[in-house]
N, C-alpha and C positions, 0 to 999 in steps of 0.2 A: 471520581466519575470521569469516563469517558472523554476528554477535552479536546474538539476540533481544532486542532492550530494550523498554520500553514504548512506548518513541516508535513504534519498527518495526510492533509489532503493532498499538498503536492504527492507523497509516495502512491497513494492509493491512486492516482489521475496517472503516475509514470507507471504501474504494473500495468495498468486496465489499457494504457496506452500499447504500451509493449506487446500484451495478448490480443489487442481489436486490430492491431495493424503490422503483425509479424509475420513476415511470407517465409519464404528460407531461409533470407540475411538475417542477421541482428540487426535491431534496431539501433541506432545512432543516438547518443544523447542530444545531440543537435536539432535532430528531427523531432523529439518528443517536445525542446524547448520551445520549437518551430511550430508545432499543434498546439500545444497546452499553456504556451504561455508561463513556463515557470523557469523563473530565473534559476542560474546557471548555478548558483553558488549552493541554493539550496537541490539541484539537482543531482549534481554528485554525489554530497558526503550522503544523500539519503540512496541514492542507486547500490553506492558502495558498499552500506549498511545493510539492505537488501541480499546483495549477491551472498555477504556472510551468512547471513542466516541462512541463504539457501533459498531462498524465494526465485530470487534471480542468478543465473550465471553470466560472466561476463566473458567474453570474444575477445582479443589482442588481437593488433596488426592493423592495417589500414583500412580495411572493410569490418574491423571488430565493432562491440556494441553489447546488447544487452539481447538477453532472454530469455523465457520464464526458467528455469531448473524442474519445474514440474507441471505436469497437467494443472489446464489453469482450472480447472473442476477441482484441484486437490490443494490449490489456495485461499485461503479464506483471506477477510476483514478484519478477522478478531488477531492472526498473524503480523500481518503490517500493521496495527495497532500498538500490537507490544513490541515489535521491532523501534519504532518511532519513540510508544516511551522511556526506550530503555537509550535509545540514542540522546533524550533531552534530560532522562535523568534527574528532573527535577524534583525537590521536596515536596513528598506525599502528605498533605494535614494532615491527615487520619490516623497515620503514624505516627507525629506528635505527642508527646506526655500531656501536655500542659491543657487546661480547659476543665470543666465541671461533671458530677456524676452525670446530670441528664446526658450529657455531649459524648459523654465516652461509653456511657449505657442503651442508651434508645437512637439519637442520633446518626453518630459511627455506625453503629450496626446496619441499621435501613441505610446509610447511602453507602454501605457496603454491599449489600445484597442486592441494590440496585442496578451497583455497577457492576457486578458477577451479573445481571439478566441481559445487561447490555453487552458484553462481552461475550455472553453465551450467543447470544443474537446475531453478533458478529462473524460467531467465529460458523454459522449458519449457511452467513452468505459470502459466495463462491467467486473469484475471476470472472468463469464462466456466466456464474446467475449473470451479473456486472455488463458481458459484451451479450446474453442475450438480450438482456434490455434495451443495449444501446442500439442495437439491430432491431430490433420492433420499434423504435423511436425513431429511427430512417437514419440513424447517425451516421456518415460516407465515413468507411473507413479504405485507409492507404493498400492494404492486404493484397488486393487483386491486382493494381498495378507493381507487386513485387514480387509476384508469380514469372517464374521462370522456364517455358517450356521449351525448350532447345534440348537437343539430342545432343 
């Protein structure tokens, strides 16, 4: 099943971040830590992890930073999910031999198909869905103070 850990939510809070409040510039990991409150240590190795898969691209240089690699309509949940579990990597029970016929017969099965509904569900909802929300919930994003209009 699906397990909310910090590493998970931190990723999901630095994409939605990145897309509610990206003007021209990249966004800065500093500035994300600076909104969202997430420590530093777990921001990077999960940005990094990101950028590989392709979710996010990253900027070099003194104004570099991060930003999405794709329309954020064309990123889901169910993406940064399995990015995140493939970074922690941990032992899947389910997978396991050991345990009884009901457990590997009836059991496993249902909280397998549970988590394939969950995952499908995820992978439903969008960046985009994500900063409409936060926009009808009155959420100030940084966006419009990073607009650029100079000739």
């Amino acid at each position: 099943m699906v397990r909310l850990t910090k590493k998970l939510l931190f990723a999901i809070e630095a994409v939605l971040d990145i897309a509610y409040n990206a003007g021209t510039l990249p966004v800065q990991s500093g500035e994300i830590t600076r909104r969202q409150g997430i420590p530093r240590r777990y921001l990077e190795q999960v940005l990094q992890q990101l950028v590989r898969a392709g979710i996010l691209g990253g900027v070099r240089g003194p104004r570099g930073g991060y930003r999405l690699a794709r329309e954020r309509r064309r990123i889901s949940l169910g993406e940064i999910v399995r990015v995140v579990r493939a970074l922690d990597g941990g032992e899947d029970p389910l997978a396991e031999s050991g345990g009884a016929e009901l457990g590997h017969r009836v059991v496993r099965p249902l909280w397998q198909e549970l988590n394939a509904e969950v995952i499908s569900r995820l992978d439903g909802i969008t960046i985009e869905d994500l900063c409409l929300r936060a926009h009808k919930m009155g959420v100030p994003g940084e966006y419009g103070a990073r607009l650029d209009f100079s000739i």
